[in-house]
C-alpha positions in Angstrom: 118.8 62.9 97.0 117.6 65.7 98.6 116.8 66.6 102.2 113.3 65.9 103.1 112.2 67.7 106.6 110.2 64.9 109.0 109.4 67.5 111.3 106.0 69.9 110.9 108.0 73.2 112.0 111.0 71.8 109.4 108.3 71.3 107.0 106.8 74.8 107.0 110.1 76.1 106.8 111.1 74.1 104.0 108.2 75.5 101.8 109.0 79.1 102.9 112.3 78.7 102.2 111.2 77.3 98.4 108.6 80.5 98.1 111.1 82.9 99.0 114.2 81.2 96.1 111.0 81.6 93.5 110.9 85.2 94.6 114.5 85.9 94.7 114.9 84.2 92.0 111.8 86.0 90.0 113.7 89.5 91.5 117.2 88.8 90.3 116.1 87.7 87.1 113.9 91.3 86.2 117.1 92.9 87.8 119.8 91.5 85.0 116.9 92.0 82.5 116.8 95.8 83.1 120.7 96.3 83.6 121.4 94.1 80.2 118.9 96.1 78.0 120.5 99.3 79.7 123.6 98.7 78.6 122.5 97.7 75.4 121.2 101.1 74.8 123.7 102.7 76.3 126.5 101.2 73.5 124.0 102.2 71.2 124.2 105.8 70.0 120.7 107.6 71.2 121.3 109.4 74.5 117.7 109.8 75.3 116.4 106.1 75.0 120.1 105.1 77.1 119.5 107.8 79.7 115.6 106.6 80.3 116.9 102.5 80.2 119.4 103.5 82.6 117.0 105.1 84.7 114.6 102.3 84.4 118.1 99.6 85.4 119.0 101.8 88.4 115.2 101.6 90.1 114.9 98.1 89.6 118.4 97.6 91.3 117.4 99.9 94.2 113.9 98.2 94.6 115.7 94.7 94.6 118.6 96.2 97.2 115.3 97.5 99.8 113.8 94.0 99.4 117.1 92.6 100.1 116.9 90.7 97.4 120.7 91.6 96.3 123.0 93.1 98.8 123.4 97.1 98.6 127.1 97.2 97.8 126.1 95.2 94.8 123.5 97.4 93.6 125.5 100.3 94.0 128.7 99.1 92.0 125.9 98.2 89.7 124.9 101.7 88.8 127.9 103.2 89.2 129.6 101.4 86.3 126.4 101.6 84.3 126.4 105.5 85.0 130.3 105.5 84.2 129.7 103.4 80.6 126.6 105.9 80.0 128.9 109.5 80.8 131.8 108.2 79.3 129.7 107.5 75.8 127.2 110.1 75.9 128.6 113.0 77.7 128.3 115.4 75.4 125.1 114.6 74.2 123.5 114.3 77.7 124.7 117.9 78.0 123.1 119.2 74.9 119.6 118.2 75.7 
C-alpha cells in the first residue's frame, strides 16, 4: 500500500513530487525516442537522413541534460557512441557531401 502524506506541507510535496515523475518521465521517454530512431538511420545506409537524426538525438539529449532530467555524463556517453556508430558507418560518405 502506498504512502499517504497526513500532513498539508507533505501533501503538497507529494503532488509535486508526482508532477515532476510525469515530466521526467514525459522527458526521458522523447529522449530514447530520438536516440532509437537515430540509430536506426544511422545502420541504415543514407548518410544525410542519419547525420540530421543524429543531430536531432544529440539536442534532445542536451536539452534533457540542462533540465536535469538525465545526468550529463549520461548524455554525453550518449552521443559519443551514437557519433562513434555514425563515423564508423558513414565516414566516407559524410566526407563526400
Amino acid at each position: 500500500m502506498p504512502h499517504i502524506p497526513v500532513h498539508p506541507s507533505a501533501q503538497k510535496r507529494h503532488r509535486q513530487n508526482l508532477k515532476r515523475r510525469e515530466h521526467n518521465r514525459a522527458a526521458r521517454t522523447q529522449v530514447r525516442t530520438a536516440v532509437k530512431t537515430a540509430a536506426e538511420a544511422i545502420s541504415a545506409t543514407d548518410a544525410g537522413a542519419a547525420q540530421e537524426k543524429l543531430r536531432a538525438a544529440i539536442s534532445a539529449l542536451d536539452k534533457a541534460a540542462s533540465k536535469g532530467k538525465l545526468h550529463r555524463n549520461t548524455t554525453r556517453r550518449k552521443i559519443a557512441r551514437l557519433s562513434a556508430q555514425f563515423h564508423k558507418k558513414h565516414a566516407q560518405q559524410a566526407q563526400q557531401a
